[in-house]
C-alpha positions in Angstrom: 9.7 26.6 29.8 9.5 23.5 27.4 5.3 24.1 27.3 5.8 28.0 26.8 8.2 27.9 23.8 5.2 25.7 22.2 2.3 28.1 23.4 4.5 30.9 21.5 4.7 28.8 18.2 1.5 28.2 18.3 -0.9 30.6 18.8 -4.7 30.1 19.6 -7.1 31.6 16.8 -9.6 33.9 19.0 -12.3 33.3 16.4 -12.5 29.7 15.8 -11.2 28.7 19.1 -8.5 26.9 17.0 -4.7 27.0 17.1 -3.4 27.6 13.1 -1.6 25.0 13.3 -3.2 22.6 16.1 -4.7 18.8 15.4 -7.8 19.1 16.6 -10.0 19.1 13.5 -7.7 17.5 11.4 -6.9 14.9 14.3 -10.5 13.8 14.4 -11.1 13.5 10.3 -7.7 11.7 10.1 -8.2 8.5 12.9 -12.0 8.5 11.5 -10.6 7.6 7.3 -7.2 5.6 9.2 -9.8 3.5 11.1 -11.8 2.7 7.9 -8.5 2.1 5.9 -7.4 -0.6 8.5 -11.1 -1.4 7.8 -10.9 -2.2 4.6 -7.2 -3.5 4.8 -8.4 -6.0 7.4 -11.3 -7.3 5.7 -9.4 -7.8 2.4 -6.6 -9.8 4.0 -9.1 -12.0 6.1 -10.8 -13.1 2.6 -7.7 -14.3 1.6 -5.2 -15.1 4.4 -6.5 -18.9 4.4 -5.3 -19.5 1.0 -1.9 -17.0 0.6 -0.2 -18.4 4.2 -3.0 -20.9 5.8 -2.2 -25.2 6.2 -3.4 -25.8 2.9 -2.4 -22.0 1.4 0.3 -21.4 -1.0 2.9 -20.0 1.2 2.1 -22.1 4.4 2.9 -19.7 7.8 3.4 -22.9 9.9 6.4 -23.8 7.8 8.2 -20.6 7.4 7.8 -20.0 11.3 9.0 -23.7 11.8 12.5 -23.0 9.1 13.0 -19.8 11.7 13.3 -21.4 14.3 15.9 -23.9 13.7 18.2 -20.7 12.5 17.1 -17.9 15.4 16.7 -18.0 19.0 14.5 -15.6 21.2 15.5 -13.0 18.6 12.9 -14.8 16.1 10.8 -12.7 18.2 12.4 -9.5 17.2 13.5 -10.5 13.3 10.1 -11.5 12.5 7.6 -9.8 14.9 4.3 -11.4 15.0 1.8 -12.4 17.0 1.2 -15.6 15.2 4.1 -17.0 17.2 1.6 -17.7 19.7 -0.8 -20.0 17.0 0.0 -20.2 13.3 -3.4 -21.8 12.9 -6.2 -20.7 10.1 -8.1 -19.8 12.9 -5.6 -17.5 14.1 -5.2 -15.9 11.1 -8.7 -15.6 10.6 -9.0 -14.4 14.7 -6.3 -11.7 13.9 -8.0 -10.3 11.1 -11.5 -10.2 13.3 -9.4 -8.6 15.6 -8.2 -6.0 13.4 -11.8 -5.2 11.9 -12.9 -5.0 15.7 -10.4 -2.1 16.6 -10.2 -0.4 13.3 -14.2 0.0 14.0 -13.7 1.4 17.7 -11.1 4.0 16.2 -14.1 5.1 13.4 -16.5 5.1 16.7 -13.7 7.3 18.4 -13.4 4.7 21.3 -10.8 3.8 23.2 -8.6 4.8 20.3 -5.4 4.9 21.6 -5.4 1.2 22.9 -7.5 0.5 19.4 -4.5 2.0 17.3 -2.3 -0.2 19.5 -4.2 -3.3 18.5 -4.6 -2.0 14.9 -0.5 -1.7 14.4 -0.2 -5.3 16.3 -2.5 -7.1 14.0 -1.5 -5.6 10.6 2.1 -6.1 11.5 1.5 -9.3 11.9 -0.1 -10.0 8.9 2.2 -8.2 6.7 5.2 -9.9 8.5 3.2 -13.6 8.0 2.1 -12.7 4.7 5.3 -12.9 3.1 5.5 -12.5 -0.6 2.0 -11.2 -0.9 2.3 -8.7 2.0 5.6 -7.1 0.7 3.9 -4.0 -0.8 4.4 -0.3 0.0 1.1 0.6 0.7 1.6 -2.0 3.9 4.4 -0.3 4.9 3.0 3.2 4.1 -0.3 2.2 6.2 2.1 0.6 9.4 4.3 4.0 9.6 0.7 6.0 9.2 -0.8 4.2 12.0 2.3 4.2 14.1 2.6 7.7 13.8 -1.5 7.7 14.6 -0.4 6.6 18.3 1.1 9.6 19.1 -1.3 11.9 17.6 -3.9 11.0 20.3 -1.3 13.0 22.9 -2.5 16.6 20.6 1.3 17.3 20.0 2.2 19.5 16.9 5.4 17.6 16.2 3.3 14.8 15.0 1.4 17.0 12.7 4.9 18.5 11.1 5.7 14.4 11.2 3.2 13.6 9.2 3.5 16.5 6.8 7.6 15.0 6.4 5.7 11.7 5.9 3.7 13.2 2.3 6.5 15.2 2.0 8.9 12.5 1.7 6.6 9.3 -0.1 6.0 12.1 -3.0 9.8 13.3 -3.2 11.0 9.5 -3.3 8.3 8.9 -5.6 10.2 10.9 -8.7 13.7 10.7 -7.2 13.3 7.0 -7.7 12.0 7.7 -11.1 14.7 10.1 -12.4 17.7 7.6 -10.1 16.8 4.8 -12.3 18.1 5.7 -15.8 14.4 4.6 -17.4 14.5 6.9 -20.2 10.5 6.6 -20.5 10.3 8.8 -17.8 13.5 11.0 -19.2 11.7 11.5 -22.5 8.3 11.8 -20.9 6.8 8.6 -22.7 6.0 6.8 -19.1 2.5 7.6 -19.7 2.2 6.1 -22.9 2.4 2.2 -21.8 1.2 2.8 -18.0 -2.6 2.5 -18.5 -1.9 -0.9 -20.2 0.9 -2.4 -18.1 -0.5 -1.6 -14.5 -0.7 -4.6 -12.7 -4.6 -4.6 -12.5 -5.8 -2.2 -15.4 -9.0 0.0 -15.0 -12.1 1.1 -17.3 -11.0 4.4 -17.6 -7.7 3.0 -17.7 -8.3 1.8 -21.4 -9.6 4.8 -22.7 -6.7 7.0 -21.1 -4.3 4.8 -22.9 -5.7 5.9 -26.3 -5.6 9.8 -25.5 -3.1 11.9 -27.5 0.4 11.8 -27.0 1.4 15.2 -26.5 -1.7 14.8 -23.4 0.3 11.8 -22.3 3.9 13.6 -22.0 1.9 16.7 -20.5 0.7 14.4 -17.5 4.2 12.8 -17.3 5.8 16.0 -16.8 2.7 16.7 -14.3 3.4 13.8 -12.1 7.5 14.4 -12.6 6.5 18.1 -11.6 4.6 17.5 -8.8 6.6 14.6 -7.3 10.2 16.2 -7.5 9.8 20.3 -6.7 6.3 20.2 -5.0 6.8 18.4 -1.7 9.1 20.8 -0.7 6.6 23.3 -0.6 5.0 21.6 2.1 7.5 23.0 5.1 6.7 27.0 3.4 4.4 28.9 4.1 0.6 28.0 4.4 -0.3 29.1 1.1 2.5 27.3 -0.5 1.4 24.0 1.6 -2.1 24.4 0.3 -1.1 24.7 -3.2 1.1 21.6 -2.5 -1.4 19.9 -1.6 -3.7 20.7 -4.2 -1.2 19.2 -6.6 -1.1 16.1 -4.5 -4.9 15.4 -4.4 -5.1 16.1 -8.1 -2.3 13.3 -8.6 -3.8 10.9 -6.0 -7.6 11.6 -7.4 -6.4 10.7 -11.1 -4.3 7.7 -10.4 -7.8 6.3 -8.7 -9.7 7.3 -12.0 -7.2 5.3 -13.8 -6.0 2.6 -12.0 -6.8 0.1 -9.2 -4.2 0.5 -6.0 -6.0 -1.1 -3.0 -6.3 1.9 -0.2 -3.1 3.5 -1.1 -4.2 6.2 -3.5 -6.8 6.8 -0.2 -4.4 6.7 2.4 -2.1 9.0 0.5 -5.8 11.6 -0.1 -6.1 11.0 4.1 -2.3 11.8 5.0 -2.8 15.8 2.6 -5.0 16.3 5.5 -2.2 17.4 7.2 -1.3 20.2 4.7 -3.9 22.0 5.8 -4.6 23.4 9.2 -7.5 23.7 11.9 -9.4 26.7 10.3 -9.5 24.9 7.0 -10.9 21.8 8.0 -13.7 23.6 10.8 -15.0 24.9 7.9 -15.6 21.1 6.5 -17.0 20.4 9.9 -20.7 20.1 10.8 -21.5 22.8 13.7 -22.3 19.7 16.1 -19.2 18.1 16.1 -17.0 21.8 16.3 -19.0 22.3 19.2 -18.4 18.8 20.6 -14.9 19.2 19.7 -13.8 22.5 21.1 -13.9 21.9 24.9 -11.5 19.1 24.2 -9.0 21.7 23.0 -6.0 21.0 25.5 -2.2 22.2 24.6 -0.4 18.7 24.4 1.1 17.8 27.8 4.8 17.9 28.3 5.0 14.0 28.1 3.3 14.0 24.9 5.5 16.5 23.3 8.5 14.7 24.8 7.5 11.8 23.2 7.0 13.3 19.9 10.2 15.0 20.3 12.1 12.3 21.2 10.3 10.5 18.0 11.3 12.9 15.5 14.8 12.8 16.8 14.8 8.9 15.7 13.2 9.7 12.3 15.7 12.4 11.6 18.5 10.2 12.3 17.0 7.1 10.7 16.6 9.2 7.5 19.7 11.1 8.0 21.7 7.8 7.9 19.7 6.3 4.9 21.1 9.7 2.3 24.2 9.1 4.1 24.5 4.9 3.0 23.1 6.2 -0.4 25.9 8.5 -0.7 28.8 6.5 0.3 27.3 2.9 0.0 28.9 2.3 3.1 27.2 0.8 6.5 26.8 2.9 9.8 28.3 1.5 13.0 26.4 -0.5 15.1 24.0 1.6 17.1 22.9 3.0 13.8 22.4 -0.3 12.0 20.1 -1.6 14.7 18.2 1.4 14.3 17.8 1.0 11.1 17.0 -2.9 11.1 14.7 -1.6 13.9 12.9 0.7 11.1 12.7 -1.8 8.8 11.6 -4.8 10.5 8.5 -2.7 12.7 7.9 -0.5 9.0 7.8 2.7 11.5 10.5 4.7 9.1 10.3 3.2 5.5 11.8 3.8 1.9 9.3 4.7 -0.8 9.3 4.8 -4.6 6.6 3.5 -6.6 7.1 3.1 -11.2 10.7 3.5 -10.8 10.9 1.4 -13.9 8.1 1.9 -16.1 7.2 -1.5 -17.8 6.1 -1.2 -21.9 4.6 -4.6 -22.6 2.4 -6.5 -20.8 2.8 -10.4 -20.5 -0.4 -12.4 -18.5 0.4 -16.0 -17.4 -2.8 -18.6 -17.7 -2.7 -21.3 -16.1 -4.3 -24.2 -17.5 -5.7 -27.5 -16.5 -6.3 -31.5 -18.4 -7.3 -34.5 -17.4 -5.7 -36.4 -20.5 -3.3 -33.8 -21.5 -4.8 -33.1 -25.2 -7.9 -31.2 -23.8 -7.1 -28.0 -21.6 -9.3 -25.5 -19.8 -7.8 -22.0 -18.3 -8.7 -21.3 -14.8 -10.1 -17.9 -14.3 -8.8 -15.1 -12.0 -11.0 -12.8 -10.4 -9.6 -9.3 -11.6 -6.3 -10.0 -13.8 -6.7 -10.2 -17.4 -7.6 -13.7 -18.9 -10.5 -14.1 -21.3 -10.3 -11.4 -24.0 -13.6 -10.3 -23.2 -13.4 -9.9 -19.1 -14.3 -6.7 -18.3 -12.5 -4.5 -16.3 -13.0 -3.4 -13.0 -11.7 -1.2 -9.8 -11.0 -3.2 -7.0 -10.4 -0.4 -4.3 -10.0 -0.6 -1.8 -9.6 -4.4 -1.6 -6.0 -6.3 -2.9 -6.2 -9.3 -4.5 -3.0 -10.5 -3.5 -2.3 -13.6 -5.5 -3.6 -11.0 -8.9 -1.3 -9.0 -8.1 1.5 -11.5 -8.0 1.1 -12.8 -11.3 1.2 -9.6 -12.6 5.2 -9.3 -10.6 6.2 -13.4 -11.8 5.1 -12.4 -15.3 8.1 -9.9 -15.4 10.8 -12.7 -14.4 10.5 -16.6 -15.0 8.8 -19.0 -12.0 12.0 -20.0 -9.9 12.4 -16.3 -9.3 9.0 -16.3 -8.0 9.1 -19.7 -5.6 5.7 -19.4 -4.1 4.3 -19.7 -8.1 5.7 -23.7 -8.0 3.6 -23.9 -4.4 0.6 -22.5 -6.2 0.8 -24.9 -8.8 1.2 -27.9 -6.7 -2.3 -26.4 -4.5 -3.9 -26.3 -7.7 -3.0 -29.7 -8.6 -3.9 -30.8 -5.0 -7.5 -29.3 -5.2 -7.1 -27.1 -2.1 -10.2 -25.4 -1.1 -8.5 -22.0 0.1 -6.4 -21.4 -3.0 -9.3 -22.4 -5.3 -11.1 -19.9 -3.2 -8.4 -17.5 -4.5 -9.6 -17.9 -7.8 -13.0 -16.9 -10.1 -13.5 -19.9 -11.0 -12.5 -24.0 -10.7 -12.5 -25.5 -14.2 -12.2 -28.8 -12.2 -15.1 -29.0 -9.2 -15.0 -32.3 -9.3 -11.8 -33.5 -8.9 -8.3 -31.9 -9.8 -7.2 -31.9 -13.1 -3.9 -34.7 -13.8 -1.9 -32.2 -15.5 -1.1 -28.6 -15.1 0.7 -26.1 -17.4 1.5 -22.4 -17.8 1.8 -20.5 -21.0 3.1 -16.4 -21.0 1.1 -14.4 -23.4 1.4 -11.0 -24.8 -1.4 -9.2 -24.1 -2.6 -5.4 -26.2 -5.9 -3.5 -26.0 -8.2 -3.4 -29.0 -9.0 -0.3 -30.1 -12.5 1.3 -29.1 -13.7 0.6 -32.9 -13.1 -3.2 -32.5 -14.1 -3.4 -28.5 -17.7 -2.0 -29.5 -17.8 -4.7 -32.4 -16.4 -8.0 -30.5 -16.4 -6.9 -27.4 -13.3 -7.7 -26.9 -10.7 -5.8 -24.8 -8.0 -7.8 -25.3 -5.5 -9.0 -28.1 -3.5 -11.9 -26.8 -0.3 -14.0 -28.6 1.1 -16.7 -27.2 4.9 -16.4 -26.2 5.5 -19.8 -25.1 5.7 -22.6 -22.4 6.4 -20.6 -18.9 5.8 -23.5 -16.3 6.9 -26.3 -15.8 10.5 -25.4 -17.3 
């Protein structure tokens, strides 16, 4: 009975062979781009892991694991769920990176995916739980509940598909509510756009130039995003003309945001989760005739365990979600069943709260850090993609994230003892650390640190394109005055 009210839902397409709504097609293209976003998510952290959380890193894992432990029992294990529990080590962190790269290739190959997705969700949760400050991003937490979510579609159940459509559904509504709940009247007036392309964390190339595009253009797009992040998603539980329209909308937001910015894989992750809009028919028509023909005969309606385990997952969502509005609403806390839930949510990232530019920033500040051996001469160490030098061109880093860039970008908005790992990076700098230098573009000091270290805060403002093609400058700077030590 449970299987037949599913057959009646939905139906098999005679001509394609397809169900209208099955996750065949749209199943295989969406483990193939997760697989090379744990890919590239993998590879990026293992560049950098040694230096963010290694011995001799800025935020030290063996530390923070050792101050856990003198406050938790066994339930250190369950607050703080990693595998580097077993060996905080650089070669464990390293291994666990390796190990992610390893299974996010077998899911591209389409190889023992299941247990691949398994080891995919283990190692990255690690990692973003270890990586502390410089794992605290949403496009972790947006990749963990993707690829949780992954290890269900493998079963061929339809539930996850309309779970995955509430997953785009719900990032892009929580997107603008945040926008609109905040009270930021750049976003009220529709002048967000004016200051975006020069205070994103990392700026872009065709970031500059979108900065110095008309105004009316720029409240246009800003009631464009505001448009397509506020009415739009709910278009994505109507009909299928509706949902293709939504997601239209969405891959037009997600394309230009990676024209004009530089957001790691979450711009792509977002561009891989519209799959979902669409259905079967859509994508076979996007599919080369060898693999539809490879694919069809593994056409099976999802068993009742798989669907029972969907079900039983959506149930939990709902609820988890359900109990969020309801804390929003009365800013009161549920009773216990309901707050370990919800802990539960939060601490795996399997049900997470989204809202990126709630606050839109209109200046931008840089930090440089500089170095001197006799305190009258000073040298600037260099980053690899923030701004610095007035001349340093800019670049896209997608899909890596240059995690300790992008910090700097967040300390510059509040002073250093609101950012404590920024006192631990100077004190690695001082100390000459190999892994933190490794961090940086270059090392001002190769032969031996430098005696005294220092911070300034600077304002930083494009030139315009008249004086970039003379100097060849991008940048205006002006110093705003001493930011470390304080």
């Amino acid at each position: 009975m449970f299987q037949s009210i599913f057959d009646k839902f939905f139906k098999q397409d005679s001509i394609t062979g397809l169900t209208t709504d099955s996750c065949l097609v749209i199943r295989w293209w969406f483990l193939r781009g997760l697989g090379l976003i744990y890919l590239s998510a993998f590879w990026s952290m293992a560049t950098q892991i040694d230096g963010l959380v290694g011995a001799n890193g800025i935020l030290p894992l063996q530390e923070l694991l050792g101050r856990i432990e003198l406050v938790y029992d066994y339930t250190k294990y369950w607050q703080f769920p990693t595998l580097f529990w077993l060996d905080a080590s650089d070669s464990a962190l390293e291994g666990v990176c390796v190990a992610g790269m390893a299974a996010a290739c077998l899911v591209i190959l389409n190889v023992f995916v299941r247990a691949a997705l398994i080891v995919c969700f283990a190692c990255y949760l690690s990692i973003t739980t270890a990586g502390q400050d410089f794992t605290s991003f949403q496009w972790d937490a947006l990749l963990l509940e993707s690829g949780f979510l992954a290890l269900f579609l493998t079963g061929n159940s339809p539930i996850i598909v309309l779970l995955y459509r509430l997953l785009i559904a719900r990032f892009m509504f929580m997107s603008g509510v945040v926008k609109i709940a905040s009270g930021d009247p750049n976003w009220a007036n529709l002048t967000a756009l004016n200051y975006h392309y020069l205070t994103q964390p990392l700026p872009s190339p065709l970031g500059y130039y979108a900065y110095f595009l008309p105004e009316w253009w720029q409240k246009f797009c800003t009631l464009g995003v505001l448009l397509i992040e506020l009415p739009i998603p709910f278009l994505v539980f109507l009909p299928r003309p509706f949902r293709l329209f939504a997601a239209g909308c969405f891959v037009l937001l997600q394309t230009s945001i990676i024209l004009t910015g530089s957001y790691t894989f979450f711009n792509l992750l977002t561009l891989l989760l519209c799959l979902f809009l669409f259905d079967d028919r859509d994508l076979s028509r996007m599919t080369p005739t060898w693999l539809r023909k490879r694919l069809l005969p593994c056409h099976k309606p999802a068993t009742f365990y798989a669907n029972l385990c969907a079900l039983v997952w959506a149930g939990f969502v709902i609820v988890i979600l359900t109990t969020q509005i309801w804390m929003a609403q009365t800013h009161r806390l549920p009773f216990k069943p309901l707050s370990s839930l919800i802990q539960f949510a939060s601490t795996f990232s399997v049900v997470n709260n989204y809202g990126p530019f709630a606050v839109m920033t209109t200046e931008r500040d840089e930090i440089i850090v500089e170095g001197s051996n006799d305190g009258e001469h000073w040298r600037e160490y260099g980053f690899k993609y923030k701004p610095d030098a007035v001349d340093k061109p800019l670049s896209w880093n997608i899909p890596h994230q240059p995690r300790l860039d992008w910090q700097m970008w967040f300390v510059s908005l509040s002073g250093p003892m609101q950012g404590d790992w920024f006192g631990k990076f100077m004190m690695r700098l001082h100390e000459g650390s190999p892994q933190v230098l490794a961090l940086l573009a270059d090392n001002p000091f190769p032969k031996q640190p430098p005696t005294h270290l220092r911070a300034y805060i600077y304002r930083y403002t494009y030139t315009q394109p008249k004086q970039r093609r003379i100097t060849g400058q991008i940048w205006n700077r002006e110093r705003l005055g001493l930011y470390w030590p304080q």
